[in-house]
N, C-alpha and C positions, 0 to 999 in steps of 0.2 A: 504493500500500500504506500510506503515511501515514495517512490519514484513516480506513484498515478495520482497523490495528494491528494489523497484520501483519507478517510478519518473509520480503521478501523471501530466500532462501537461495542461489539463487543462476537466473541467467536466461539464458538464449542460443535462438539462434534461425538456420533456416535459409530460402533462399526460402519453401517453403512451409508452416512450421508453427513453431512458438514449445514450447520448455521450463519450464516455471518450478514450481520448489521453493521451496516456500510454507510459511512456521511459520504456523498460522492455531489462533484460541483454537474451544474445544469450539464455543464460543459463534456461532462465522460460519457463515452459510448460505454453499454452497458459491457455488451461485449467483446472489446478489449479489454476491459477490464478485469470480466472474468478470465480469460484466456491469460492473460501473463499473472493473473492468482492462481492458475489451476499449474501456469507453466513454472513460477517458482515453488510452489509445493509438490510437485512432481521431482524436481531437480531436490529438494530439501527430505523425500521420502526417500529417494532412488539413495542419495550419495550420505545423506546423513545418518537416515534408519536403516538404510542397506535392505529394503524391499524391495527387491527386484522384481516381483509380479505385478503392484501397486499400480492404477491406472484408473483416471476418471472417468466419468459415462460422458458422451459424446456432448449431451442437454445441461440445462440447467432448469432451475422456477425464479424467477424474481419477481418482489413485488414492494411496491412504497409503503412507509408508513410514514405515518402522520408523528409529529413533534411529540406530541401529547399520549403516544401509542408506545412510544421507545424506549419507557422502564417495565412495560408489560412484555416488550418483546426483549430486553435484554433476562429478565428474567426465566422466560421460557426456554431462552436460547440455555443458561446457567442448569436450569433441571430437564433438561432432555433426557440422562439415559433413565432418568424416576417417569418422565413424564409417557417416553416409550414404552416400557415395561408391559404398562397398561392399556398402550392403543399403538398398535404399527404407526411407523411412518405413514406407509401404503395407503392405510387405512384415513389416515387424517389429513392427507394433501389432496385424495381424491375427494372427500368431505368440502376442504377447500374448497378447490374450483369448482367445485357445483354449487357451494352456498355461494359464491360470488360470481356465475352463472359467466365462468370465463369456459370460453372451448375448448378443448383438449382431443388428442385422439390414443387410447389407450396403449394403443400399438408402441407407441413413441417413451412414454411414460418411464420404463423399466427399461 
């Protein structure tokens, strides 16, 4: 996030998917952004943790939140693997995008 000036907010992460609240300017393509975060943690899993199998899904999900939303969501982001235990990921992204009645095609998903 250094070098995109950015404003990490807060990060966590379970086996299989990663959180991250992001202060990001008008000015950032979502999508570079993610791609040189996916490409320095990639280079930091590979050479540092020495996982040689390691390797992101091709997608991602973003979405904005509001000022007033971002100690609900950094807290969420904090109790993820308590907050998984009890409901898949799977299970609660697909929830998402249907309560916010954004399109999706399953296929793509996984």
């Amino acid at each position: 996030m250094k070098t995109l000036d950015g404003i990490p907010e807060q990060i966590g992460g379970v086996a299989d998917h990663v959180h991250l609240l992001l202060g990001l300017r008008a000015t950032h393509c979502l999508a570079d952004v993610l791609r040189e975060i996916k490409k320095a943690a990639s280079r930091w899993v590979h050479e540092d943790r020495r996982i040689p199998k390691f390797g992101w899904q091709e997608g991602y999900g973003a979405f904005t939140v509001s000022r007033s939303s971002i100690d609900a969501v950094r807290k969420y982001i904090e109790t993820q693997e308590k907050h998984h235990s009890k409901r898949s990921f799977q299970d609660e992204y697909l929830d998402l995008l249907k309560k916010h009645e954004i399109e999706f095609d399953e296929r793509f998903l996984w």
